[in-house]
N, C-alpha and C positions, 0 to 999 in steps of 0.2 A: 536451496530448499530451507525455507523456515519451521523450524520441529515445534509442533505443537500441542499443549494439554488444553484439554475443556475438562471445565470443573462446575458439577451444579445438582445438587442435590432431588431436583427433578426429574425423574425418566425421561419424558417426551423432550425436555429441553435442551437434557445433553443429548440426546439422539438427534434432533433438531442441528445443534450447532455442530457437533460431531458428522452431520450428512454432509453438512454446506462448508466445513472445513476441506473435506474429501474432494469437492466441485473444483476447487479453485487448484490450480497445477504448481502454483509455489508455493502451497502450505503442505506439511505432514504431520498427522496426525499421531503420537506418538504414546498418546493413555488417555482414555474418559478415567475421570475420577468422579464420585458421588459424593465426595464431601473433603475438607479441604487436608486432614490427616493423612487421607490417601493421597492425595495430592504432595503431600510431605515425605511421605515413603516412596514414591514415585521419582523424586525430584535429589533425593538422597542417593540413589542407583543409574540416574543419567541428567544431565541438564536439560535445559528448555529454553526457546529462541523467545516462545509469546507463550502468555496464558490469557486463556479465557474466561476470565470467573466471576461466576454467580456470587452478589453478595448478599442476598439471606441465604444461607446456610444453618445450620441446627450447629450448637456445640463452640466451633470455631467460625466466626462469618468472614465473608471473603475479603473485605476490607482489614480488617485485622490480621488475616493470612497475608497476603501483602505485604502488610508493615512487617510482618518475623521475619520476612523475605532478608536475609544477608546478600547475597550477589543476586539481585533484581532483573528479572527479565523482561521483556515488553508487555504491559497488561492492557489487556482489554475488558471490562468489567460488560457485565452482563448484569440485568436487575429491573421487574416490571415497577420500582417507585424513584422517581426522577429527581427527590430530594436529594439521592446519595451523589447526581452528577457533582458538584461543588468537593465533596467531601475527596471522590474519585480522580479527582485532578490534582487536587493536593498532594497526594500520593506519588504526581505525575505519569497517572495512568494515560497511556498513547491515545485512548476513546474509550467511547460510554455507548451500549448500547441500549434503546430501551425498549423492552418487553409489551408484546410483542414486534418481534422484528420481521423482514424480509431478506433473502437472497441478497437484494439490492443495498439494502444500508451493510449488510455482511459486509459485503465486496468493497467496500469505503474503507471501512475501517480496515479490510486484508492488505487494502492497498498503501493506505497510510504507515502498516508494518513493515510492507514491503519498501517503502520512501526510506524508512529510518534503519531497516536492515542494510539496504544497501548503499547508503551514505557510512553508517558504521562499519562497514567490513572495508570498505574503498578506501576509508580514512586510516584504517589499519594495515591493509598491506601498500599505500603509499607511502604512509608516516606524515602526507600533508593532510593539512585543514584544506576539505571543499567548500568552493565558494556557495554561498546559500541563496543571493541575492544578484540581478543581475538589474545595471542601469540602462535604459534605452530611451534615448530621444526619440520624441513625440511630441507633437503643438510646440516648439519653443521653449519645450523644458524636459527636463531629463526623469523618468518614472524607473523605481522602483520595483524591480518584480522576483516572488520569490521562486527561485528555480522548480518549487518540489508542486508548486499550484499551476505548471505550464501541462496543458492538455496537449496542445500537437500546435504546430509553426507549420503557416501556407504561404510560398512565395508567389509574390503579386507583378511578376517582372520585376524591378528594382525595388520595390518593395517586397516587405515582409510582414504579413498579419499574424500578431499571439494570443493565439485563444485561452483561458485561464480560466481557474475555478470561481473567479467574481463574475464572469460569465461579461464582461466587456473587453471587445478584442484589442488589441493595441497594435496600430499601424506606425512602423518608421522601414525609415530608408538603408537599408542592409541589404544581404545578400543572403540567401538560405547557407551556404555554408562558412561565413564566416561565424554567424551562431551558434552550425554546428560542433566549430572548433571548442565555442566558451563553454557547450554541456556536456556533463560528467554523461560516458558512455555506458556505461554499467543502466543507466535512466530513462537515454533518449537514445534514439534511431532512427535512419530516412530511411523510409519506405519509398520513394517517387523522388523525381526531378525538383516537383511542389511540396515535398509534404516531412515532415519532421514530426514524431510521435511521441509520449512519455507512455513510456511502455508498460508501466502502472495503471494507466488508465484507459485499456483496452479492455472489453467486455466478451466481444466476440472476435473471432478469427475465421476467415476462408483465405481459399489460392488467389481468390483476387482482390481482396483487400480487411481493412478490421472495421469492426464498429467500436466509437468512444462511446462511453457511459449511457449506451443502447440506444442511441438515438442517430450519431453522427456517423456516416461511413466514409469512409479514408480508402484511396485505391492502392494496389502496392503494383511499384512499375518493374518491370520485367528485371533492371538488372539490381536492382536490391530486394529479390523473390530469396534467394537462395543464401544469402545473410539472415536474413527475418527466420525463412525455415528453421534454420540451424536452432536460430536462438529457440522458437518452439516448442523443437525436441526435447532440447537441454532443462525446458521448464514444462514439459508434460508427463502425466501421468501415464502409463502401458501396462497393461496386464501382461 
């Protein structure tokens, strides 16, 4: 679970992002702040995984609260003027989102926390460097591809197709499981005999299968139901 502040001097906005924080089952929401002081006194009394923060603010703006930041946690800046994205990266803010926004880019950027959350935890209780990049022959040459942009793997009979966030798929000749040997588990999961998933980039969920980035559905086969489930639990919300 990734503990999380929203910080922004607007009512409707922190309420906004603060609802759609709530939605997503590996964020928690841990304090709205209305301006980035509180945010300081907040932060003084417990740590924080990601912050969300608005940069106009009154008094202290959010980019400048940032840089005081001594042990810096994941940011995501929030801002309806799109000049500060440049300034916001510099920072090595994780994303930029811009005002106003939807559910749908939220869930981008929650997921891209979730990417870097869980490479950094994995790196820590292994004590190794995960691989970031995986080489795979195609056409007579070997392509590059970066682990954290693999949507879901369909096996083709002796092939193997990788769908990716550049949205062109890449067919080579593997096997579905010795690929799944190469990804970090904490990430990816089979769902199906066919189907291998980045579990980041799941939108929806039923008993018989997910949707990717609302559009795609993936079936889950009967003996990797009760794996899947599990993990579910362990990242859902229950009253």
């Amino acid at each position: 679970m990734i503990n999380c502040i929203a910080i922004d001097d607007e009512p409707l906005a922190l309420s906004q992002i603060s609802g759609y924080i709530k939605r997503v089952p590996f964020l928690n929401l841990v304090a709205e702040c209305h301006d980035a002081y509180s945010a300081i006194e907040v932060l003084s009394k417990q740590s924080a995984d990601l912050l969300f923060v608005d940069i106009n603010m009154p008094d202290l703006n959010g980019m400048d609260f940032v840089k005081s930041l001594s042990g810096k946690p994941m940011i995501i800046f929030t801002t309806a003027y799109s000049e500060y994205a440049v300034e916001g990266f510099k920072v090595n803010a994780l994303d930029y989102l811009l005002k106003p926004f939807g559910f749908e880019e939220f869930l981008k950027s929650a997921n891209k926390a979730l990417i870097q959350y869980e490479l950094t935890n994995s790196k820590e209780r292994s004590g190794e460097i995960l691989d970031e990049y995986l080489f795979v022959k195609a056409d007579y040459k070997y392509l590059r591809i970066k682990i954290s942009e693999i949507v879901y793997i369909e096996s083709r009979n002796e092939y193997i197709r990788i769908y990716t966030l550049s949205g062109t798929p890449v067919l080579t000749l593997l096997s579905l499981k010795s690929v799944e040997e190469k990804l970090p588990s904490t990430l990816f999961m089979r769902i199906h005999r066919s189907y291998i998933v980045n579990l980041t980039m799941i939108a929806e969920y039923s008993k018989i299968g997910v949707t990717i980035n609302s559009s795609t559905f993936l079936p889950i086969g009967e003996q990797y139901r009760e794996r899947f489930s599990n993990y579910i639990t362990r990242h859902s919300l229950t009253r």
